[in-house]
C-alpha positions as CSV (number, residue, x, y, z in Angstrom):
1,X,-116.0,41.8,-0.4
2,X,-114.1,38.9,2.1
3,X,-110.7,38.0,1.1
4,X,-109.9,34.9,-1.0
5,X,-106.4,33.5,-1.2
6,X,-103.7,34.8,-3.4
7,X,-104.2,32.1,-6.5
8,X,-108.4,32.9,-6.3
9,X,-108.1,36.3,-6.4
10,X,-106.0,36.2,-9.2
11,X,-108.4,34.1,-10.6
12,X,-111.1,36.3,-10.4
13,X,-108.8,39.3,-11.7
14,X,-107.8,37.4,-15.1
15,X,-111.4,36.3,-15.5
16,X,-112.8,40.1,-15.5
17,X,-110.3,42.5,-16.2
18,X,-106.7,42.8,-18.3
19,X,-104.1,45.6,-18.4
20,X,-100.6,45.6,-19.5
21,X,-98.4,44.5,-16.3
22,X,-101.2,43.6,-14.4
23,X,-99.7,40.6,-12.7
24,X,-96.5,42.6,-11.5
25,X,-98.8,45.4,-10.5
26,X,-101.6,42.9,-9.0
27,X,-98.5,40.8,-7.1
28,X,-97.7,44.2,-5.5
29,X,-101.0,44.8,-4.2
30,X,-101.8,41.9,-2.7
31,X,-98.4,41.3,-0.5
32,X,-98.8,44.9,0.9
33,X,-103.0,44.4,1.5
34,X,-103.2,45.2,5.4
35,X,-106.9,42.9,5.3
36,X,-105.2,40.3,3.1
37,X,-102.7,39.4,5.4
38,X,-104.8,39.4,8.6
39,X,-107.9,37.1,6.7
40,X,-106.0,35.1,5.2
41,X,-104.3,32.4,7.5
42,X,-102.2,29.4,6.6
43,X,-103.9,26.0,5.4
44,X,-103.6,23.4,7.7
45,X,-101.8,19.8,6.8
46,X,-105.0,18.2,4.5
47,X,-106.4,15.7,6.2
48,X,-106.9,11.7,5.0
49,X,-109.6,9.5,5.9
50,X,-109.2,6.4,8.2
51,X,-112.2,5.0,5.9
52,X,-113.3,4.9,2.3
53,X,-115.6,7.6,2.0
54,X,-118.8,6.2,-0.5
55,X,-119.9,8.8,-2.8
56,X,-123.8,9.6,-1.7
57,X,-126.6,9.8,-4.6
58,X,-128.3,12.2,-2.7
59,X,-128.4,15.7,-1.0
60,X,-127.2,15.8,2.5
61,X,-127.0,12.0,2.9
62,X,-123.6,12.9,3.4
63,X,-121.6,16.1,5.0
64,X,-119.1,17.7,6.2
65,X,-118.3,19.6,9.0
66,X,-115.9,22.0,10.6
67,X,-115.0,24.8,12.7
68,X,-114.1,28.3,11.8
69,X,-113.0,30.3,15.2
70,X,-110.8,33.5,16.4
71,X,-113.3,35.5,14.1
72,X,-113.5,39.4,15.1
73,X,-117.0,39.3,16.6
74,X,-120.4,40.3,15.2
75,X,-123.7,40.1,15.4
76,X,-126.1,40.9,18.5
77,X,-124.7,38.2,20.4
78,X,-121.3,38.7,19.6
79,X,-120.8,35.3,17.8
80,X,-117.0,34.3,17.3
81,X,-117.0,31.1,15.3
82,X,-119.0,29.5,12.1
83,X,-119.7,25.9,12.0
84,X,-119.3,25.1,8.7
85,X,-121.5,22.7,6.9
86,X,-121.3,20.9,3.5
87,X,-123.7,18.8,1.4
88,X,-121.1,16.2,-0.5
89,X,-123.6,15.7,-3.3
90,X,-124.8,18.9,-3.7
91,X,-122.2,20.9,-2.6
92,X,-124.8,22.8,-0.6
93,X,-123.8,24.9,2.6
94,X,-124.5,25.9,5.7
95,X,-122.8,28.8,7.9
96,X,-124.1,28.9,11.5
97,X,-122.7,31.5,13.6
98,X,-121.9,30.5,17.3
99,X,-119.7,30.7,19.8
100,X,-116.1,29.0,20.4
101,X,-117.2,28.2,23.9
102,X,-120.9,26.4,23.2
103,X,-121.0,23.6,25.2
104,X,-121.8,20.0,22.8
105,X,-125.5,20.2,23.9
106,X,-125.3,23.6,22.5
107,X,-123.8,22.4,19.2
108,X,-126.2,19.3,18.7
109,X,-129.1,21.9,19.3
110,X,-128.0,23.8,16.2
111,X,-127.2,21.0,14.5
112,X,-130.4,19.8,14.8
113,X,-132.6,22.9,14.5
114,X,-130.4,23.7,11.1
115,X,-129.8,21.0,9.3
116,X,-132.0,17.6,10.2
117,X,-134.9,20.0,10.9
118,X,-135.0,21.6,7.4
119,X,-132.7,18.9,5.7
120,X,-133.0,15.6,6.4
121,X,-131.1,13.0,8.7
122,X,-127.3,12.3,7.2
123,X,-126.6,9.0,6.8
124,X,-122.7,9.7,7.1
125,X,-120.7,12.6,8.9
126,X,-117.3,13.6,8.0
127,X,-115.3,15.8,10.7
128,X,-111.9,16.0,12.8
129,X,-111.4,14.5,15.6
130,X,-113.2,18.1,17.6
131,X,-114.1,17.2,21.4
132,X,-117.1,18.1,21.1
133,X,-117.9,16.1,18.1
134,X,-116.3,13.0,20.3
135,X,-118.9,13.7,23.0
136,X,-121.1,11.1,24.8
137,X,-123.8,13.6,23.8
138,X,-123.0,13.4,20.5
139,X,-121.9,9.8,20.0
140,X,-125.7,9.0,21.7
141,X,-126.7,11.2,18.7
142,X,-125.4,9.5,15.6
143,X,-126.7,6.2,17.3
144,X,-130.2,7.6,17.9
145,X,-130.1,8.9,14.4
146,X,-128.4,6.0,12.8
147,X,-125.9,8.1,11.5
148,X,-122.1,7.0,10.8
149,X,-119.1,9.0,11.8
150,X,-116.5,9.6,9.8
151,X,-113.0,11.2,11.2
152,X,-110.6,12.6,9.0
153,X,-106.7,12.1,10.5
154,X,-104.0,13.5,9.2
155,X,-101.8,10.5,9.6
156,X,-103.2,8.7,6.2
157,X,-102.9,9.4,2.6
158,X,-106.1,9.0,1.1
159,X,-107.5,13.2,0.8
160,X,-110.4,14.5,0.4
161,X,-109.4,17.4,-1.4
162,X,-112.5,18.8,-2.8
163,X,-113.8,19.1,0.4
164,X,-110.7,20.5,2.1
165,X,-110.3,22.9,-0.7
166,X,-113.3,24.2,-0.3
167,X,-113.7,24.3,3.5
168,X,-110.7,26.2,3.0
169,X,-111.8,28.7,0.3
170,X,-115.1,29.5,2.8
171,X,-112.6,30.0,5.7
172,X,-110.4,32.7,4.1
173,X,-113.5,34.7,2.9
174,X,-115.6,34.8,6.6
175,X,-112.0,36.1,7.9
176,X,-112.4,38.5,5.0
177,X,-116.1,39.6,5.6
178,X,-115.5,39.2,9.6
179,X,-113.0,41.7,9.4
180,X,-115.4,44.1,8.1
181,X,-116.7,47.0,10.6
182,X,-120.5,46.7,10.5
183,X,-121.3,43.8,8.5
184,X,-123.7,41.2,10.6
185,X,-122.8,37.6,10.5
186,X,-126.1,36.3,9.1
187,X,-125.4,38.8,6.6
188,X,-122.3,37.7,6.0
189,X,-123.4,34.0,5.3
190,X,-125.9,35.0,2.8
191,X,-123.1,37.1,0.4
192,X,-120.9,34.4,1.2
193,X,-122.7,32.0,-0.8
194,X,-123.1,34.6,-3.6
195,X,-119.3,35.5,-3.7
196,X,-118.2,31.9,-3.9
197,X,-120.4,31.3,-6.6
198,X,-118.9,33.2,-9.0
199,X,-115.5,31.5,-8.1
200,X,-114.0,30.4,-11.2
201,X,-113.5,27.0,-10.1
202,X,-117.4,27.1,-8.8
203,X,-118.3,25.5,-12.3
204,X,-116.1,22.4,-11.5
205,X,-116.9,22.3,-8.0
206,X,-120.6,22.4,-8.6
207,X,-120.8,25.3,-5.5
């Protein structure tokens, strides 16, 4: 199972199981789990938006992306780093293994082969402020594609937290699964998806 934070996995305890002292006793655990503290890393500053962000009416006319590196490697090509993907409407997502290093024509490939390939074309993107994402390559992209976007900056007020909280929530649990001897990453995507849909907040979230 990958490693949620702290408050989740308490979540999940209270929602399954009761016995008396549990809290002391499940407090205990989790401060002296050796995986816990390795998975689990501290959230960045959230992020605001330099523009108002329209809610879309439909899936993947709007998304989010982000980077998830420094992951202990797996898979036959020894793949590093997850970008993340996430449907704002749906909530729908993506993992797609790669490497820290991929050049932006490498990301844009996968970008393409994975999501406007069996998706459709976004009419927004929502991301930081990555190089790659920056790119000639990829600013050529968006106008080819007609696409907008959006950069998040963490000099403004206005957050997105459901978005952030959940990026967040998907991060913690690939450390947790990455850290895992002998667990494949496209493995790992698929019971990522499961485990985060029994999250107790999933029903709220729509995940």
């Amino acid at each position: 199972m990958g490693q949620m934070s702290k408050d989740r996995t308490k979540e999940r305890v209270a929602s399954t199981a009761w016995w008396p002292k549990w809290e002391k006793e499940f407090g205990e655990y989790i401060n002296t789990c050796e995986r816990c503290q390795k998975a689990n890393r501290k959230h960045r500053k959230k992020y605001g938006f330099l523009q108002t962000i329209e809610e879309p009416k439909n899936p993947w006319q709007t998304i989010n992306m982000d980077w998830v590196t420094g992951l202990v490697p797996g898979g036959k090509e020894n793949f590093k780093a997850f970008l993340i993907i996430v449907g704002r409407f749906s909530k729908s997502m993506r993992f797609l293994p790669c490497h820290k290093e991929d050049t932006a024509m490498d990301n844009a490939l996968l970008f393409w082969n994975n999501i406007i390939s069996t998706c459709r074309v976004p009419k927004t993107i929502i991301s930081d402020r990555d190089p790659k994402f920056t790119s000639e390559l990829w600013t050529n992209l968006y106008d080819m594609l007609g696409t907008k976007i959006k950069f998040s900056t963490a000099y403004h007020p206005q957050t997105d937290g459901l978005d952030e909280s959940m990026i967040q929530t998907m991060e913690d649990i690939l450390r947790g699964f990455c850290a895992m001897a002998g667990l494949p990453f496209y493995q790992n995507s698929s019971l990522l998806i499961i485990q985060l849909s029994t999250l107790p907040q999933a029903k709220h979230l729509h995940w």
